[in-house]
Backbone as CSV, one residue per row, in Angstrom:
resi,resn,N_x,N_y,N_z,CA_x,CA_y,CA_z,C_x,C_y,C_z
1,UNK,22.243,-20.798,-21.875,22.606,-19.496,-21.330,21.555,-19.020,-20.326
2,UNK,20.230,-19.221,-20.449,19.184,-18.517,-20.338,19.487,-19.463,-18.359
3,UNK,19.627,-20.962,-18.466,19.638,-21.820,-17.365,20.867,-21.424,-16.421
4,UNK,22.228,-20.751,-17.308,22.880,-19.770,-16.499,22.889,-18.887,-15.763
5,UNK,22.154,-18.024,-16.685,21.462,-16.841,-15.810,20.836,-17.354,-14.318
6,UNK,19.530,-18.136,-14.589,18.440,-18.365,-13.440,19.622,-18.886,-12.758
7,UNK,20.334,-19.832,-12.626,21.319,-20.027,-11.473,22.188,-19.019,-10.985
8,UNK,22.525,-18.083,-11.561,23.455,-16.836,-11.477,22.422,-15.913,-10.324
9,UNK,21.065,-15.899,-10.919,20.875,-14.774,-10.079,19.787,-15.809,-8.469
10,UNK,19.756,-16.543,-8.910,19.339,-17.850,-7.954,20.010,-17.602,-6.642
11,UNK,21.487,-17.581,-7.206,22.325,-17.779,-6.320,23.011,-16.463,-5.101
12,UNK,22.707,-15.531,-6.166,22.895,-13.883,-5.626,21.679,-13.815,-4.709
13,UNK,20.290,-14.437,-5.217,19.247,-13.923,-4.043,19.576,-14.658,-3.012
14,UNK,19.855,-15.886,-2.833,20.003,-16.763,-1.868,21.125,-16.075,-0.810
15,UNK,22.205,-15.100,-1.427,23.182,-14.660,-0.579,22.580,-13.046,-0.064
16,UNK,21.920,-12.175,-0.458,20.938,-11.618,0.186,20.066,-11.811,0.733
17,UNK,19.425,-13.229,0.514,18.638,-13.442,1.706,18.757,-14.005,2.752
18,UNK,20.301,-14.112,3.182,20.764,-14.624,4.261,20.947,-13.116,5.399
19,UNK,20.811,-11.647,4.961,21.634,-10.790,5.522,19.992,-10.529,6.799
20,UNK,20.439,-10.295,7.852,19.067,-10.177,8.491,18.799,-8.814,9.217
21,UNK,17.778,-8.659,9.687,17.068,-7.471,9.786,18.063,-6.545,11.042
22,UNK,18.628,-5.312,11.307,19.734,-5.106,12.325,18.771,-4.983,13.792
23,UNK,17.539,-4.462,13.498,16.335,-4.653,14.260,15.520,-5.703,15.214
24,UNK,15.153,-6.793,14.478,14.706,-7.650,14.772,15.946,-8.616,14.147
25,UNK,17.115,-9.179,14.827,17.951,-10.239,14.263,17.627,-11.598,14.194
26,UNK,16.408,-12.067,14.120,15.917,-13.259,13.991,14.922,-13.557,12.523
27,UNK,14.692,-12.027,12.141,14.104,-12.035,11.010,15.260,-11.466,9.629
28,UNK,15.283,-11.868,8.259,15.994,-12.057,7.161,15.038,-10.366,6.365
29,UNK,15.566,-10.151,5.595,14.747,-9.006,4.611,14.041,-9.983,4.137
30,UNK,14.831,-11.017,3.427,13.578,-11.848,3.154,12.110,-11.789,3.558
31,UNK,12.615,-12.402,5.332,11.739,-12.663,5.775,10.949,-11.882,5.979
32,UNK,10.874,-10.540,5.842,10.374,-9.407,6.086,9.621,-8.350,4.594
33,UNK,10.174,-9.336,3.894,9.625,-8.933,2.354,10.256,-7.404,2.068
34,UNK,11.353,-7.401,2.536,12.150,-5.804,2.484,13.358,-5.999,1.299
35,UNK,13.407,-7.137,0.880,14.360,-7.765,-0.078,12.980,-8.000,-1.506
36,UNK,13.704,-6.932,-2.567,12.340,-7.043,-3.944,12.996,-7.258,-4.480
37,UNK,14.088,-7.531,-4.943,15.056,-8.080,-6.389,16.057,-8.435,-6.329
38,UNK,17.166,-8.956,-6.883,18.295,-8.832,-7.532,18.769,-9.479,-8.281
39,UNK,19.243,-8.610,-9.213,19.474,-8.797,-10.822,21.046,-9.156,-10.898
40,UNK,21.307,-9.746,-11.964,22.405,-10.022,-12.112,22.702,-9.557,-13.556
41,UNK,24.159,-9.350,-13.530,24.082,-9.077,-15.593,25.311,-10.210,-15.856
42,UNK,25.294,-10.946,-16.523,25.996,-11.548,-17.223,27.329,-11.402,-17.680
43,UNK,27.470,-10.583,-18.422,28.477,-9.725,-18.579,30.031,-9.311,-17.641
44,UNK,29.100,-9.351,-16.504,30.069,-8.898,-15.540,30.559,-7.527,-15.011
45,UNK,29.896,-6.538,-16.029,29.775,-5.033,-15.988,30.842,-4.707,-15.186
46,UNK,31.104,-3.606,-15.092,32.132,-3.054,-14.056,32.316,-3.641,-12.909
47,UNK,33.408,-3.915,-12.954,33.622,-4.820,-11.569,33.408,-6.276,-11.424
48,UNK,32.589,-6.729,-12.646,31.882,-8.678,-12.471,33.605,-8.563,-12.982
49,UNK,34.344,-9.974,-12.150,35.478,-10.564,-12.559,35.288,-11.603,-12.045
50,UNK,36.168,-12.705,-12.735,36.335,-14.385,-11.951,34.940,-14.737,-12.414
51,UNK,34.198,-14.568,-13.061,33.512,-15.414,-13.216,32.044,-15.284,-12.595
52,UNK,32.382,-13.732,-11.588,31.225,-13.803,-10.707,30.454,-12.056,-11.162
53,UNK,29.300,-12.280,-11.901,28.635,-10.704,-12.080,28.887,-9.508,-11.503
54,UNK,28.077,-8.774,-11.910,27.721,-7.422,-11.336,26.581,-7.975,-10.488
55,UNK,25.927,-6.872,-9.264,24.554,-7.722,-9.007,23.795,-6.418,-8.323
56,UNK,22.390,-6.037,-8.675,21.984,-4.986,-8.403,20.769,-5.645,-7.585
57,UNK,20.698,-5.342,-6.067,19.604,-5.322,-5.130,18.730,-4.698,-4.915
58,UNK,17.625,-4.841,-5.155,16.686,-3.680,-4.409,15.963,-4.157,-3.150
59,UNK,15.579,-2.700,-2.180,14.998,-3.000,-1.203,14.370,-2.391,-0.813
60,UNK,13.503,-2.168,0.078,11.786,-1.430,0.531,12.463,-1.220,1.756
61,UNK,12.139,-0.233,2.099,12.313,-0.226,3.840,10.984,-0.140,4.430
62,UNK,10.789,-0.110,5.717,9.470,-0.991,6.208,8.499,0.641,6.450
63,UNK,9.529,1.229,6.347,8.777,2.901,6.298,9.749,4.105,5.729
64,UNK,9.388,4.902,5.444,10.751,5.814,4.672,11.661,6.115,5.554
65,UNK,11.462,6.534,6.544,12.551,7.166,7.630,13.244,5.885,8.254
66,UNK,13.146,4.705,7.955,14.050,3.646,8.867,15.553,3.642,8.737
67,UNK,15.735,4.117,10.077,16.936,3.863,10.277,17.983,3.034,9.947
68,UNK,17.627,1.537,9.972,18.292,-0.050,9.408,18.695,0.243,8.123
69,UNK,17.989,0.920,7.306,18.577,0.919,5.781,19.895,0.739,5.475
70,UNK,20.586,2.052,6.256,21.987,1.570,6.065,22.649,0.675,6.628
71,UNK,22.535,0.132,7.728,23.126,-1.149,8.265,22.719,-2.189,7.192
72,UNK,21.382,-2.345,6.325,21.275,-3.408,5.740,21.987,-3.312,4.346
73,UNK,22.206,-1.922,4.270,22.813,-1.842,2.889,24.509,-2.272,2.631
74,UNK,25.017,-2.159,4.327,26.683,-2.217,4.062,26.850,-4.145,4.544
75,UNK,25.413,-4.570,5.672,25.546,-6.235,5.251,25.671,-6.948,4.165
76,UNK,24.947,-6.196,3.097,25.293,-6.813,1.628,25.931,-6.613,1.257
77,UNK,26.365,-5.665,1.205,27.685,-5.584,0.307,28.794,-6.478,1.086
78,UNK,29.048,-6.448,2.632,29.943,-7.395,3.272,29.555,-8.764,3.392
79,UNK,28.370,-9.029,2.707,28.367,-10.399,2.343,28.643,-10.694,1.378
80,UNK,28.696,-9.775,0.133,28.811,-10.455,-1.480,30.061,-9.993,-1.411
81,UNK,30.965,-9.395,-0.985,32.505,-9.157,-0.543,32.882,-10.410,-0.384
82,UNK,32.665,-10.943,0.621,33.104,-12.193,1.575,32.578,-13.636,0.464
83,UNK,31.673,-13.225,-0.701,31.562,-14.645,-1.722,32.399,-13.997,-2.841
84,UNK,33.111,-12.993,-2.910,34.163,-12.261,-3.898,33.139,-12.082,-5.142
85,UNK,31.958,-11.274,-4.915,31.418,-9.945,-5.817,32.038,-8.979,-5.647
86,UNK,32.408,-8.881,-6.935,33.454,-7.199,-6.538,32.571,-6.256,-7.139
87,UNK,31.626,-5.952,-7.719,30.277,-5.017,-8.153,29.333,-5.175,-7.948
88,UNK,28.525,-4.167,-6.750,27.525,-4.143,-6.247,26.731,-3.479,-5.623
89,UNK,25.483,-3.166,-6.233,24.911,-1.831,-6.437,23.696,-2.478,-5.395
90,UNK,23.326,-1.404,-4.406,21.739,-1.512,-3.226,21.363,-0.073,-3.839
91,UNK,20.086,-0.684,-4.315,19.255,0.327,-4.232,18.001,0.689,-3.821
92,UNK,17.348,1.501,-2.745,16.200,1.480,-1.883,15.336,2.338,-2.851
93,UNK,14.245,1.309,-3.050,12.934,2.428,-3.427,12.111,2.291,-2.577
94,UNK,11.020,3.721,-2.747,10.205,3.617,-1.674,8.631,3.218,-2.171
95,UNK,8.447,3.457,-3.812,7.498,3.021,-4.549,7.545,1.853,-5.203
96,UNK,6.478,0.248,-4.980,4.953,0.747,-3.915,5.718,0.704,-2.465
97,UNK,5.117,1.492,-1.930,5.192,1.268,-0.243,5.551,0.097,0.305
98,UNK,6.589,-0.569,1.274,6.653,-1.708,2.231,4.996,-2.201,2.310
99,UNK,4.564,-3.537,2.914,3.590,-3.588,3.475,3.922,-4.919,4.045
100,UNK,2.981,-4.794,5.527,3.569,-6.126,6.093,2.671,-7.403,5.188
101,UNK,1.837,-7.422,4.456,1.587,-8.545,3.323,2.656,-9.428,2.544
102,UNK,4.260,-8.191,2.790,4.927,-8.754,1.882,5.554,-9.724,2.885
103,UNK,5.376,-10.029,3.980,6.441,-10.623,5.253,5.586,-11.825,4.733
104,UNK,6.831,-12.746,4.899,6.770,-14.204,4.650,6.248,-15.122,5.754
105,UNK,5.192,-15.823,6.010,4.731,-16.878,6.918,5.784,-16.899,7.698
106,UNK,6.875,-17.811,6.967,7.741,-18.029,7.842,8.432,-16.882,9.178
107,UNK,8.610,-15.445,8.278,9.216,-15.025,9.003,7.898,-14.254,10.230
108,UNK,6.781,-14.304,10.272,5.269,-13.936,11.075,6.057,-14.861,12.637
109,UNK,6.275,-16.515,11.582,6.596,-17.838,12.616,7.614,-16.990,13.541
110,UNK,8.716,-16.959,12.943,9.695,-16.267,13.790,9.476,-14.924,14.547
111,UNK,8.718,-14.135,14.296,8.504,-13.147,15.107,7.770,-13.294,16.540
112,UNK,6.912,-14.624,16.503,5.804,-15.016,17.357,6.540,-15.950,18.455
113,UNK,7.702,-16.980,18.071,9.093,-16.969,18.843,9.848,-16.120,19.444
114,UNK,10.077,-14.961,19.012,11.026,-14.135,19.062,10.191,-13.276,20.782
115,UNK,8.766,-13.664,20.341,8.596,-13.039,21.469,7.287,-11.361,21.030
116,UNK,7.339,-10.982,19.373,6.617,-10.121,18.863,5.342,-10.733,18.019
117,UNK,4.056,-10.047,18.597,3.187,-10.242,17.898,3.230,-9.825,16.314
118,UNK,3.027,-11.316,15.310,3.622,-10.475,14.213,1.382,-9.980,13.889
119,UNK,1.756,-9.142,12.487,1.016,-8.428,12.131,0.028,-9.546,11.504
120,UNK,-1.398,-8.865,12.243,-2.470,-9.860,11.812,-3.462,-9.536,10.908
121,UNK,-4.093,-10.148,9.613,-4.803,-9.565,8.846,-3.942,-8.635,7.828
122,UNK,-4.506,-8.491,6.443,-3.897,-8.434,5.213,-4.012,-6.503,5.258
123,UNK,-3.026,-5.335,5.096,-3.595,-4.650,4.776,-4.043,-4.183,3.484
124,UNK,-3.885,-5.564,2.737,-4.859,-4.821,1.093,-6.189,-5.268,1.358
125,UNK,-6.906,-5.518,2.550,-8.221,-6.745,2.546,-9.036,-5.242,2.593
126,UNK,-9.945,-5.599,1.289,-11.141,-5.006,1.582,-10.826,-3.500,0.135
127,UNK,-9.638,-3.348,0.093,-9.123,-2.466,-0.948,-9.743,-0.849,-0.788
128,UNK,-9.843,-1.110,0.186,-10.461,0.758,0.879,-9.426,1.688,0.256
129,UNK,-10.557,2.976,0.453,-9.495,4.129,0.210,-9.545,4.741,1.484
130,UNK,-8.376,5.038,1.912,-8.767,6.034,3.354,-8.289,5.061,4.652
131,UNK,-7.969,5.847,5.664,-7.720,5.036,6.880,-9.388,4.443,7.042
132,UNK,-9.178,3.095,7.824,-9.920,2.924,8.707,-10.148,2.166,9.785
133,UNK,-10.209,2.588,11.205,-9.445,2.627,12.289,-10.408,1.451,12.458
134,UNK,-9.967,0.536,13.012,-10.646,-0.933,13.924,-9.154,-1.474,15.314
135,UNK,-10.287,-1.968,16.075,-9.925,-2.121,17.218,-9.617,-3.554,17.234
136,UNK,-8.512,-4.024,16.987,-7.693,-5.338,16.926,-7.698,-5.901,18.498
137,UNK,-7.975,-7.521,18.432,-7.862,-8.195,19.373,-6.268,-8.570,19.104
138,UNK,-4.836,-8.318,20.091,-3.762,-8.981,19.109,-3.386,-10.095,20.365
139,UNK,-3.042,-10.840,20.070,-2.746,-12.412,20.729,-1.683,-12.596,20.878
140,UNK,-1.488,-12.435,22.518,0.091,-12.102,23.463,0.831,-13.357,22.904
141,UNK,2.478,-13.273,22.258,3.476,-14.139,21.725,3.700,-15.138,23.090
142,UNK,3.282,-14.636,24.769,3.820,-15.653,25.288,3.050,-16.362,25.612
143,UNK,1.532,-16.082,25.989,0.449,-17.176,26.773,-0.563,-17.310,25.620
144,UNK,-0.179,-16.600,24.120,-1.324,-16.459,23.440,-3.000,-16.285,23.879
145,UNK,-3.336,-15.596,25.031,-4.314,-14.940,25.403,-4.642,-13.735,24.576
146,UNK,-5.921,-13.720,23.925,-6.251,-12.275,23.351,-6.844,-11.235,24.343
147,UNK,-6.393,-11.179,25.268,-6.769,-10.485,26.509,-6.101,-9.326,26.635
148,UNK,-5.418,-8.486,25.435,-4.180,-7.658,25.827,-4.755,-5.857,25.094
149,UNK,-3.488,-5.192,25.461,-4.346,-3.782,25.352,-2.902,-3.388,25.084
150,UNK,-3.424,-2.077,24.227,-2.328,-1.367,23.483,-1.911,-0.609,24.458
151,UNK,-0.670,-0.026,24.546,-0.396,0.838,25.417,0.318,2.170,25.295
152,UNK,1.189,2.101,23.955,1.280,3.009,22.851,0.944,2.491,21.704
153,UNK,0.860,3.198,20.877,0.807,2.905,19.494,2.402,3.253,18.894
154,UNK,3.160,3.607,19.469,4.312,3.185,18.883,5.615,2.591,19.566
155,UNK,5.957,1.488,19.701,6.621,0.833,20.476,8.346,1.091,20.204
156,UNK,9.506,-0.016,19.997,10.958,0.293,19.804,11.365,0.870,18.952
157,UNK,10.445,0.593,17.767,10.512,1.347,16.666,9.595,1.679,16.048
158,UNK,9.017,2.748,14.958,8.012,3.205,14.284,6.697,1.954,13.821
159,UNK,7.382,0.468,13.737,6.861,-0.098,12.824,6.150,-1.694,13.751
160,UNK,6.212,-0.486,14.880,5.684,-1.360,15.818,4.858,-0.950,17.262
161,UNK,4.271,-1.736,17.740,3.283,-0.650,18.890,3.440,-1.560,20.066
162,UNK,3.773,-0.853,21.335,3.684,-1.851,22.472,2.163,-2.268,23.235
163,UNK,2.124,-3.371,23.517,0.978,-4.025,23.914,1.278,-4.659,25.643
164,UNK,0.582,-5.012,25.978,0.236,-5.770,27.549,-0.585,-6.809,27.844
165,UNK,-0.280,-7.655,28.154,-1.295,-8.797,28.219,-1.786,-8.904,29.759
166,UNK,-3.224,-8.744,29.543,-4.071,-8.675,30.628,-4.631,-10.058,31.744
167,UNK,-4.117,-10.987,30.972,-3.732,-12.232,31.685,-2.247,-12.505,32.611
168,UNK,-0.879,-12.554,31.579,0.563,-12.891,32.033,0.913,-11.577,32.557
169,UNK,0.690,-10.136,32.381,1.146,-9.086,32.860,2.197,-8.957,31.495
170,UNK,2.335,-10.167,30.965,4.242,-9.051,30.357,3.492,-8.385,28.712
171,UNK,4.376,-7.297,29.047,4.765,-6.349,28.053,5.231,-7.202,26.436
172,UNK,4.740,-6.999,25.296,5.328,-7.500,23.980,4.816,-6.162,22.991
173,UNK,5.651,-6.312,22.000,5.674,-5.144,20.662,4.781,-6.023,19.561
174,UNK,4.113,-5.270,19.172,3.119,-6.054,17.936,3.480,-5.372,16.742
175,UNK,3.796,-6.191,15.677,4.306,-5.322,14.590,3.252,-5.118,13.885
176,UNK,2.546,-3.932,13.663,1.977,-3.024,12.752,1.263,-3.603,11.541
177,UNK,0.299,-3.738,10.810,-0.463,-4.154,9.817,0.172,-2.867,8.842
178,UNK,0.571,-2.706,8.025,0.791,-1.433,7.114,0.758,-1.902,5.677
């Protein structure tokens, strides 16, 4: 039973972690560590029929006010629709906080393709209390020159800051250490 389960809910994460970011469409929640659970019940609870559970998701958004939430919340459900889950509960918490620590290598890889500096350095390093402001060298996604300069601190979206590279001239978004 117990080897049921782990395949049951194996299989539910694997179909949430296909749904991808409405933001950045090259990156997965996965990949973004915005995807923290999902549970399955056995049972089938309200709505599990055919054989296929109930299945309860949780997810972080990358800051409280993000917009994507709901676009990512009605992809899941129109994906576990489309594998015939007929019960299925998203639920966003905001405690602990997103942090880009939780973003997966892989998906850093894809951001640095995509063309965005992903986020460099851990923000639990050092376990401070309190801001503390340092002046990041960040390393342009197209010529990888660390030659570049911030130009806002907040770029397309909150969770990101636009930069300039002082070598190639072009413009790239660096996503945020948080």
């Amino acid at each position: 039973m117990d080897t049921i389960r782990t395949s049951a809910r194996q299989l539910a994460w694997e179909i949430a972690a296909r749904v991808c970011d409405p933001e950045i469409p090259v990156l997965t929640i996965e990949d973004l560590g915005i995807l923290r659970s999902v549970d399955v019940d056995d049972a089938g609870g309200p709505g599990g029929v055919a054989g296929k559970p109930s299945v309860r998701i949780t997810i972080t958004p990358t800051y409280s006010g993000c917009p994507a939430m709901d676009a990512i919340r009605e992809d899941l459900l129109r994906v576990y629709a489309a594998e015939g889950y007929l019960h299925v509960t998203v639920e966003t918490v905001l405690a602990p906080a997103w942090t880009t620590d939780w973003m997966t290598d892989a998906g850093k890889a894809k951001l640095e393709e995509y063309g965005i500096a992903a986020p460099s350095g851990l923000a639990s390093a050092g376990g401070h209390s309190g801001r503390v402001r340092l002046s990041l060298a960040v390393k342009c996604p197209q010529c990888q020159s660390l030659n570049t300069k911030e130009i806002t601190r907040f770029g397309s979206t909150s969770c990101k800051a636009l930069y300039v590279c002082q070598d190639c001239k072009e413009p790239f978004d660096y996503f945020k250490v948080l």
